[in-house]
N, C-alpha and C positions, 0 to 999 in steps of 0.2 A: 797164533794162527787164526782164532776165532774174530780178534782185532780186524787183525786183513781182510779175511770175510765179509765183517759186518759192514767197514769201508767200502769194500766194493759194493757190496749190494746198494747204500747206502749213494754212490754213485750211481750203481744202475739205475736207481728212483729214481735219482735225480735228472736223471740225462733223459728217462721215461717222459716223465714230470715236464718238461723241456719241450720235448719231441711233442707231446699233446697240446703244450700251448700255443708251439709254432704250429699247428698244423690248422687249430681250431680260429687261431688269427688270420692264416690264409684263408680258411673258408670264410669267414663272417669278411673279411675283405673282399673276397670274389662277389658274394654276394652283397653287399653294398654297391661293388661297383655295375654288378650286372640291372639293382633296382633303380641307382641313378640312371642311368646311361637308358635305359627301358621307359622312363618318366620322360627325359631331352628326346628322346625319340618320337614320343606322342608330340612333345609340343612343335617339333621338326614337322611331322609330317603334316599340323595342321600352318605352318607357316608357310610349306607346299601347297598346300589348297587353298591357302589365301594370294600365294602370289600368284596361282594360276587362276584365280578369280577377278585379278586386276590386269593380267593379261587380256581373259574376256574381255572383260569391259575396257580397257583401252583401245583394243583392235574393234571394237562395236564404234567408240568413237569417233574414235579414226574412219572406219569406215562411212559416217556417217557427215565425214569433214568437219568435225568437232575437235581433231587432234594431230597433233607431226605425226609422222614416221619415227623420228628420233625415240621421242617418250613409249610409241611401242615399243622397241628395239629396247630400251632401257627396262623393260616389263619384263620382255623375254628376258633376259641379261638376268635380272632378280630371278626370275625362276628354275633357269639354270644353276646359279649359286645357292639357291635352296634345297634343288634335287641334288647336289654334288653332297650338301650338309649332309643329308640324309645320305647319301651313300656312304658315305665314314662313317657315320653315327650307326647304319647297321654294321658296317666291318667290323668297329669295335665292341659293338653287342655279341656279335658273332665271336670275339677272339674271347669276349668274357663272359660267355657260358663255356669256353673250353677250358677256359683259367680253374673257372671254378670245377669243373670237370675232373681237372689235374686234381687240384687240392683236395676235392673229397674223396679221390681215389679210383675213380671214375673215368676213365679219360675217352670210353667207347660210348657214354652216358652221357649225351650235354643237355642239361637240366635247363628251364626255366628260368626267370627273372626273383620267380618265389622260393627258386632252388630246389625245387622238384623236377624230375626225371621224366 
């Protein structure tokens, strides 16, 4: 009987033991992926300020008869598919502070990029 016992418990470690490492790999995953995705986000938004800088200055040139039509339209065109980046790029910031939320048990708590609360 004591055999059986020790087995189980011995099990129950084990399946403990288990259950902590998958939990503790979710979290340092959530948090990876919340500090990358938090990083492409800075550099998103400053590729939004730069295509809306060459917007400026195209539509300056243009207005000035220095430039088509077309190459504005091509400016705005770049700007719009930079703000679009940026809007995925926060939806999935957004979904992974919830991830990591889940994973650390948290799920009313969505922490930061630092995985603070």
């Amino acid at each position: 009987r004591f055999n059986i016992a020790d087995q189980r418990l011995d099990q129950q470690q084990l399946e403990r033991t288990r259950v902590r490492r998958a939990v503790e790999l979710d979290v340092r995953q959530a948090v990876f992926v919340l500090s990358t995705t938090n990083a492409v986000l800075d550099l998103q938004r400053l590729a939004v300020q730069q295509a809306r800088q060459l917007l400026v200055g195209e539509t300056r040139r243009f207005e000035a008869g220095e430039s088509q039509l077309l190459t504005v339209n091509l400016r705005e065109r770049l700007l719009l598919e930079e703000e679009l980046k940026l809007a995925s790029l926060e939806a999935k910031y957004a979904a992974s502070r919830a991830a990591l939320a889940v994973a650390i048990g948290e799920p009313a708590v969505l922490p930061d990029a630092e995985g603070a609360p």
